[in-house]
C-alpha positions in Angstrom: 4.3 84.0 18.2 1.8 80.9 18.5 -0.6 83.3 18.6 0.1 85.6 15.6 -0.1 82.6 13.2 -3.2 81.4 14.2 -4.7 84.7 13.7 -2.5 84.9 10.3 -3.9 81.5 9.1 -8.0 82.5 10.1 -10.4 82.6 7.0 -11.4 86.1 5.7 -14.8 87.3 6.7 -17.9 87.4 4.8 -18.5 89.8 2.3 -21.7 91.9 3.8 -24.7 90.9 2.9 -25.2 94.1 0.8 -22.2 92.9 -1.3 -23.1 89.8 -2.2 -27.0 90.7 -3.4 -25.5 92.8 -5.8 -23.1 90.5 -7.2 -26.4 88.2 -7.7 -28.1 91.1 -8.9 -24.9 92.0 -11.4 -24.9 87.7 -12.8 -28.6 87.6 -13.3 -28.3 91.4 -15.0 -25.7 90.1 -17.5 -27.4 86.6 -18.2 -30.7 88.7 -19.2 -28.4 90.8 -21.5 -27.3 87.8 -22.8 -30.0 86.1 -23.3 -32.3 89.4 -24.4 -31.6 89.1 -28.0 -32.8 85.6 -28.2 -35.9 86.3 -26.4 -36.8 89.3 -28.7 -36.0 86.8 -31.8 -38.3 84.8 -29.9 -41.2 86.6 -29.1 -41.1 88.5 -32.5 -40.9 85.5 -34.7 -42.8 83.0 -32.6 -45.2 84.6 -29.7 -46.6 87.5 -31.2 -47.6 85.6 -34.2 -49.3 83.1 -32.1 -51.3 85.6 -29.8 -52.2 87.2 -33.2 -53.6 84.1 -34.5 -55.4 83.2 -31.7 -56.6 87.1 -31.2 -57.5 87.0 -35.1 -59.4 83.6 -35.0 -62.2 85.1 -32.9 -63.1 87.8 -35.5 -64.7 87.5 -39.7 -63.2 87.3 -42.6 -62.9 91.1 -42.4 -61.3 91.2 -39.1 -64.0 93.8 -38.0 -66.9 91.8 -36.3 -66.4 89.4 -33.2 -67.8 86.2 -34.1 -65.8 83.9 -30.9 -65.5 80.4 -31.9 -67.7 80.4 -34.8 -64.5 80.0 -37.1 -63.9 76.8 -34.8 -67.4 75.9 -35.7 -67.7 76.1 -39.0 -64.2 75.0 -39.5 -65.3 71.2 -38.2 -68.4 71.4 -40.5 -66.3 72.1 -43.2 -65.7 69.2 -45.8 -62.5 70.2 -47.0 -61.2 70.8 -44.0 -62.3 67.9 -42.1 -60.7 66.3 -45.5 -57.3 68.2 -44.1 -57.8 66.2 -40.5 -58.3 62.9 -42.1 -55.1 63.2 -44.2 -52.9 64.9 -41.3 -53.7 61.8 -39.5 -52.6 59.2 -42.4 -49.7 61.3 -42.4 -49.6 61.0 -38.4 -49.8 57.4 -38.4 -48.2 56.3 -41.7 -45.3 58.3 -42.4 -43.4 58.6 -39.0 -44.1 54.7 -38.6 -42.2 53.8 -41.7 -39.4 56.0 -41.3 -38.8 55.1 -37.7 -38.7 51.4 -39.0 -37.0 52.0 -41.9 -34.0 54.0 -40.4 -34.0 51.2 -37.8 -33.6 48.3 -40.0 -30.9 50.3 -42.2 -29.2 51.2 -39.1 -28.6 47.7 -37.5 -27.7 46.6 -41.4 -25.1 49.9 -41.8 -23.1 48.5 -39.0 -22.2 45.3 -41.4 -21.5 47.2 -44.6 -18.0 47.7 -45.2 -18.9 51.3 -46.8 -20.9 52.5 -43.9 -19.5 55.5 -44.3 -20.7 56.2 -47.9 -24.3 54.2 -47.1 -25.0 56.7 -44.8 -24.1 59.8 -47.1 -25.9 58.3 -50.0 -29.5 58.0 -47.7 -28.8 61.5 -45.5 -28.2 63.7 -49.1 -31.6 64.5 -49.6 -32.0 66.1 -46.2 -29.6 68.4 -48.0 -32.3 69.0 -50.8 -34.9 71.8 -50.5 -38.4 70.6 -50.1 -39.3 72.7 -53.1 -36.6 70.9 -55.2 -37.7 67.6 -54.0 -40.9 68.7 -54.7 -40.1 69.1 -58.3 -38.3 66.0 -58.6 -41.1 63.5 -57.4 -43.9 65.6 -59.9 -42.0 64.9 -62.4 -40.8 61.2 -61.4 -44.8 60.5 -60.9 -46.2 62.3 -64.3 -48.8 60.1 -66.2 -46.9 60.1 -69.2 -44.7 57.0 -69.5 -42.0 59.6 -71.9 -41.8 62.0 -68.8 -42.4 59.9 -65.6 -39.8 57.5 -64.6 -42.3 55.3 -62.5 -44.6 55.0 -65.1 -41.7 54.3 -67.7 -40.6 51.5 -65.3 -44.6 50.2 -64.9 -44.9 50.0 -68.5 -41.8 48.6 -69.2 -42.4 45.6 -66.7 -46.3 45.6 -68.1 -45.3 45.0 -71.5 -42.3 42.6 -71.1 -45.0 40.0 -68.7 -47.8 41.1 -71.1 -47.1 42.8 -74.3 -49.5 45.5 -75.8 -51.8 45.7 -78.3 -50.1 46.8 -82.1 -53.2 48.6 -83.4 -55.0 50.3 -80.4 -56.5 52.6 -82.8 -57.7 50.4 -85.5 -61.8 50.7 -86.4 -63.9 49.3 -88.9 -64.6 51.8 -91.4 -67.9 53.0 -90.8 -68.8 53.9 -94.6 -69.0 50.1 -96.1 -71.9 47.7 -95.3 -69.2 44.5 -96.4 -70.1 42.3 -99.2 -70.9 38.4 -99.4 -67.8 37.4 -97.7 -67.1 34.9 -100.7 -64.5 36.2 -101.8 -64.3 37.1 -105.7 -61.4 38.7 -105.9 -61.2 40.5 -102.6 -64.8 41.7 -101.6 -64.9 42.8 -97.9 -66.8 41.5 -95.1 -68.8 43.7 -93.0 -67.2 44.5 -89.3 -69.6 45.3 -86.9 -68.2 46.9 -83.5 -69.3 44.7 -80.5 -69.8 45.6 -76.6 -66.7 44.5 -75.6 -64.9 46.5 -78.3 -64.1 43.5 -80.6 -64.9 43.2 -84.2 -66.8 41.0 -85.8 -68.6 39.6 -88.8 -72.1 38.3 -89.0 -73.0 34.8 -89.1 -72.6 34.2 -92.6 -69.2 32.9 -93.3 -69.0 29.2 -94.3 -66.0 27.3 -95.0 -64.8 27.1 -98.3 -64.6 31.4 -98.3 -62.5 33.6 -98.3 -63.3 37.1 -96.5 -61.7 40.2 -96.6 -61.5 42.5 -92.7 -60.4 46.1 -93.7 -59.7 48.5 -91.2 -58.7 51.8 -90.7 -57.9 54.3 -88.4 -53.8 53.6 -88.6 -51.0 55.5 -89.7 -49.1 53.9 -92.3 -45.7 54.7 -90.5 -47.2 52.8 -87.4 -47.4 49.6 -89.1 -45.3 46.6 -87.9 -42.0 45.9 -89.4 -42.5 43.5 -92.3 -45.7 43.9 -93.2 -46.4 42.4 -96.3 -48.7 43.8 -98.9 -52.6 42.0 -98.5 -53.5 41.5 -102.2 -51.6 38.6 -102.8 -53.6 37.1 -99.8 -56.9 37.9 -101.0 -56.9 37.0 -104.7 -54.9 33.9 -104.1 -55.8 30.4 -104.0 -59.4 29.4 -103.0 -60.6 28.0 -99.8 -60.6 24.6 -99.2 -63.8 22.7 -98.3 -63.4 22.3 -94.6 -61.4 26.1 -94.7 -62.2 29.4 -94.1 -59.2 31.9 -95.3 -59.2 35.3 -95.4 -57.1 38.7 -94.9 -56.8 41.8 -92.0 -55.7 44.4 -94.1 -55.7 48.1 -93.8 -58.0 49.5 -96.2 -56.4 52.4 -97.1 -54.0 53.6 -99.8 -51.4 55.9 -99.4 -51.6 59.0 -101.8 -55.4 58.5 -102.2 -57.6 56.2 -104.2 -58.6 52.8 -104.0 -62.1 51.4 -103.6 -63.4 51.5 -100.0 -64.0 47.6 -98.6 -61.8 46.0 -101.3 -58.0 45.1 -101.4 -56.1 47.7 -103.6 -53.0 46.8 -104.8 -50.8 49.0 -102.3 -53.2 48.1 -99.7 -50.9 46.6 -96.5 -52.1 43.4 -94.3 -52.0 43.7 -90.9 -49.9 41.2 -89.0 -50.1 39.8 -85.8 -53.9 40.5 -85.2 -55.4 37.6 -82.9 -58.5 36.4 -84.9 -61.5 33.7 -84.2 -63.6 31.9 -85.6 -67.3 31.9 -83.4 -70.4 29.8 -83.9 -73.4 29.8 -81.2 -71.3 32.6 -79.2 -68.4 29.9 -78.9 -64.9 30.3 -80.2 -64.0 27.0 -82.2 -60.7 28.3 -83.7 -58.5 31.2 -83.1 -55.3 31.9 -85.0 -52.8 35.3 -85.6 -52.2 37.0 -89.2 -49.3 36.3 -91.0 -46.9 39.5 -92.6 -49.5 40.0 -95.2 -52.6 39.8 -93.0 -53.8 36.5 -93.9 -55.0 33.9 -91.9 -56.4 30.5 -92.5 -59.0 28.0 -90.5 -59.3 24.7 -91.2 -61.3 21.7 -90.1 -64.3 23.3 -89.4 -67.8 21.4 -89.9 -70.2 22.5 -92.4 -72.3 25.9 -91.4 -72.1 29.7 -90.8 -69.5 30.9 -88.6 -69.3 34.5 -87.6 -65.1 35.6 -88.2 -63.8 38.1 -84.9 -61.4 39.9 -83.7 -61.1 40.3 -80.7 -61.1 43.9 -78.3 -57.7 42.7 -77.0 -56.6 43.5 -81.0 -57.8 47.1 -80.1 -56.8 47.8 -76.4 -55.3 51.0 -75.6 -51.4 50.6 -74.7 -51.2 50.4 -71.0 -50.4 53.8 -70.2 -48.9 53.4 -66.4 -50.6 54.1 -62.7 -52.0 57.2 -61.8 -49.7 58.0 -58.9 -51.1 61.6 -58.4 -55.0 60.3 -59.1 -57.4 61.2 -56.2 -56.8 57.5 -54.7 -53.4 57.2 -54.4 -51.4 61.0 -54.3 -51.4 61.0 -50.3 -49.5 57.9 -50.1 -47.4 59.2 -53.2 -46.5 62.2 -51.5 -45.7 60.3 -48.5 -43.2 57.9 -50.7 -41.2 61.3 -51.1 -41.1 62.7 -47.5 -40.0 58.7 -46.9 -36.9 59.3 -49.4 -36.1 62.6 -47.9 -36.1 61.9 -43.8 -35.0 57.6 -43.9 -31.6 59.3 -43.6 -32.2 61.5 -40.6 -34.0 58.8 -39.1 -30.6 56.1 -39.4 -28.4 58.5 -38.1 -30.3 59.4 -35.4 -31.1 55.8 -34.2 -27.5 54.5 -35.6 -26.4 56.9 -33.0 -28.1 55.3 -30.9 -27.2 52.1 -31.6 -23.0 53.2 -31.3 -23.8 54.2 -27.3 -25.4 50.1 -26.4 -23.2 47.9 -24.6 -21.8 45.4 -26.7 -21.2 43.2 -23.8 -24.6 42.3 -23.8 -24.7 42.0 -27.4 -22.0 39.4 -27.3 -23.3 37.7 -24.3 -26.5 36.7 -25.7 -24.2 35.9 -29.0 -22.5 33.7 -26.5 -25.3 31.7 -25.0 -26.8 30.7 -28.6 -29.3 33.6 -29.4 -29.7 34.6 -33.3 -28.9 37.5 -35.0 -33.0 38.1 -35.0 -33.5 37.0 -31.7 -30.7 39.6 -30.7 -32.4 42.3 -33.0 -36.2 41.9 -31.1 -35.0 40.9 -27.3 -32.0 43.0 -27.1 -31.5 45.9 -30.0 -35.2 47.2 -30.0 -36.0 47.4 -26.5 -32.3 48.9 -25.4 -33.0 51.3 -28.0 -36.9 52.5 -27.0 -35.6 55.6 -25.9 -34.2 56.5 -28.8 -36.6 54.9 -31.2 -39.3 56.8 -29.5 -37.7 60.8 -29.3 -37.5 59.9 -33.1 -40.7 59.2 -33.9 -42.0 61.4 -32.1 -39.9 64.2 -33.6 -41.3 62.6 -36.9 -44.3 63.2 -35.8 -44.1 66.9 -35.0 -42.3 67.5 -38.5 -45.3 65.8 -40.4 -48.0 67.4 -39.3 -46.3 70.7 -40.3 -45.5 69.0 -43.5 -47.0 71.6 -46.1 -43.9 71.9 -49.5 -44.6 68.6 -50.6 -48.6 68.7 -50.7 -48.6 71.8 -52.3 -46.0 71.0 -55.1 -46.5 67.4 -56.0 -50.7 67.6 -55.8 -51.9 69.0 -58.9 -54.5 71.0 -58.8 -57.4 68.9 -59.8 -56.5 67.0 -56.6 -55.4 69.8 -54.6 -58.3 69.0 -52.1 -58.2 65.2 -51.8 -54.4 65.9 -51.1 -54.5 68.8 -48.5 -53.6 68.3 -45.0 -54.1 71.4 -41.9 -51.4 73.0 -43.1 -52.2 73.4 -47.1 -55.9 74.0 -46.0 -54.6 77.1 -43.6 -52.9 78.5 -46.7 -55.8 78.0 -48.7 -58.0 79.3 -46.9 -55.8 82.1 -45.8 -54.6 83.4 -49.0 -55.1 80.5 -51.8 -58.8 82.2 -52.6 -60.4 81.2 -49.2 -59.2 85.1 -48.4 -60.6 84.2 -44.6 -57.5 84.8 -41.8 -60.3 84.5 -39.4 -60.9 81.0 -40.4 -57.3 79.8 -41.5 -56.3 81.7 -38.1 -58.5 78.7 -36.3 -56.9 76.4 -38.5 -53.4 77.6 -37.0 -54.7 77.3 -33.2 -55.8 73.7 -33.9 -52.4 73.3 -35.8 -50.4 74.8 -32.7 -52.4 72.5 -30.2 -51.6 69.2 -31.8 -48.6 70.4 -32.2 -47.4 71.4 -28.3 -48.4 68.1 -26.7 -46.1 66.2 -28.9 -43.1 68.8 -28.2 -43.9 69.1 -24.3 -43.3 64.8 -24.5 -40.0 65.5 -26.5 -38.9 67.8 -24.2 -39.5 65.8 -21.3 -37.4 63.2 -23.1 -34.7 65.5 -23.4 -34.6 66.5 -19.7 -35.0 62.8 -18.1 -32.1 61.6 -20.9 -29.7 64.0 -19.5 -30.1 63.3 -16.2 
């Protein structure tokens, strides 16, 4: 009986060995079928084209004659594109920098917002936005003119409020009248003579006890300030005093037609507000601003000529706003609005980051008299290096891709001073370059800055799970 049980209770034997290589054989034939479709996806969308590529790189533009690495010769000597290196490494530095420090900063300053929540939707919606859409957006947001662009209508606002503009930008001295005696006599006018500074002025022959007439032209009646005031009254009204020069800045022109050409007319309007001087010897001994009706008045001056001015900042042009998409500055423009899209990916991913430290430490340090900064640089930062560092470097792989933006915000004219590797592949390729040898090269180069990068992500990955 003893016996029988212990037999009973024995483990079963071993399958033979036969059996149990094709149940190995079976698992590894079903994980290939399972995995077969992905590696077709695989090689059709990713290897193939990147065996083309480097297989077309060693051929012409015609694809028919081998020329090796000549297209990796001649793509180096290239202006334009060595133009595309230097930019793909502003990008490479710049952009992944800021956004890694950016969503860092926002991250540890999310936690102590009461609508964290909503912060963090607000920054991550334009991840949601098409880079072609965003595109859009930021040409628009960075157009030159101050009606269109909303940058430009902000710079202009903030000039004029701290500095005003000029009201007659495009006054001029009419060019037709040689200017009388500049005494007066019932409103004779002084001759204007444009200097190199753009200023006005007459010549040395106004003495006090004068008065002078200034006519200009060259602006719209309907631009004229509010309350201006006819001249005539100005000019044929009482006469200069001995230690006094008066005169009138009118616009010497008369709506409907006729009038005499450097005299004051009777529908003739002043110009107000039009900064004017008073120079003798090259130096400025008075200065004053026209009244409603144009006039303006100097008194105290000694006995000699003076010369009457006024000055270029009478006739500067309005200020018109910064060229954001100018040769200089539409790199770092079009890195303002890859910063706008990716700061939210970048908080979420190091905000995650931040969730998973242990707040023990946090509070220790709290504990033993350590500042919220002193916490943020000894204790945040380096507990978070892993993180910070798979981001940036992800950051780094997606910007030297980067290719929507370039393309859509650059305008043409600056096209070149704008293009990184992978505008300059397309443009060579099929923008008019009509070379796939050459923008095939371009590729390769693209593909081998690009793998180093992604091997060290990967490697993060791995060791992170672990």
């Amino acid at each position: 009986m003893t016996a029988t049980l212990v037999k009973e209770a024995s483990p079963p034997a071993p399958p033979p060995p036969d059996d149990a290589r094709r149940r190995r054989l079976r698992g590894r034939l079903v994980a290939v079928l399972f995995v077969l479709p992905a590696l077709l996806l695989l090689g059709a969308l990713v290897v193939y084209p990147v065996l083309f590529s480097v297989g077309r790189s060693l051929f012409d533009a015609s694809g028919t004659r081998f020329v090796g690495a000549g297209n990796y010769t001649e793509m180096f000597r290239d202006p334009a594109t060595l133009k595309a290196v230097r930019n793909t490494a502003i990008w490479v530095v710049i952009a992944p920098t800021l956004l890694t420090g950016l969503g860092l900063v926002l991250a540890v300053l999310v936690e102590k917002v009461r609508w964290a929540t909503a912060f963090k939707l607000l920054l991550f919606m334009p991840m949601a936005v098409s880079f072609l859409a965003a595109g859009i957006i930021f040409r628009l947001a960075y157009d030159d003119d101050p009606d269109k662009g909303v940058l430009n209508a902000a710079a202009v606002s903030l000039h004029d409020a701290f500095k005003g503009s000029s009201s007659y930008p495009t006054a001029r001295a009419r060019e037709d009248t040689g200017g009388g005696d500049g005494s007066g006599g019932g409103g004779a006018g002084a001759g204007l003579t444009q200097q190199a500074d753009g200023a006005y002025a007459t010549g040395a022959d106004v003495s006090p006890g004068t008065v002078t007439a200034l006519g200009l032209v060259g602006v719209a009646p309907k631009d004229l300030p509010d309350g201006a005031a006819p001249a005539l009254p100005a000019a044929t009204g009482r006469e200069a005093g001995a230690d006094e020069v008066r005169g009138v800045v009118y616009l010497d022109f008369t709506p409907g037609g006729g009038g005499e050409p450097g005299v004051v007319d009777r529908e003739e309007s002043g110009l107000p507000g039009m900064k004017v001087e008073a120079v003798r010897d090259g130096r400025t001994v008075a200065s004053t601003t026209t009244a409603a009706d144009g006039s303006f008045s100097f008194t105290g001056l000694a006995g000699g000529p003076y010369a009457i001015e006024l000055p270029a900042a009478n006739f500067a042009p309005p200020y018109d706003g910064i060229s954001w998409l100018g040769p200089a500055l539409v790199t770092p423009a079009i890195i303002g609005a890859y910063l706008w899209i990716w700061t939210g990916f970048a908080m979420v991913m190091i905000g995650a980051g931040l969730s998973t430290l242990p707040r023990d430490a946090l509070e220790a340090a709290r504990m033993d008299g350590a500042n919220e900064w002193q916490i943020f640089r000894r204790i945040t930062v380096p507990l978070l290096a892993p993180v910070l560092t798979v981001v940036f470097v992800t950051l780094v792989i997606n910007v030297m891709k980067v290719f929507d933006l370039v393309y859509i915000i650059a305008p043409g004219p600056v096209q070149e001073d704008a293009t990184v590797l992978a505008t300059q592949m397309w443009l060579v390729s099929f923008g008019g370059g009509n070379n796939q040898g050459l923008g095939s090269a371009l590729g390769v180069l693209l593909l081998l800055l690009v793998v180093p990068a992604m091997v060290f992500n990967v490697r993060r990955f791995r060791r992170s799970q672990r």
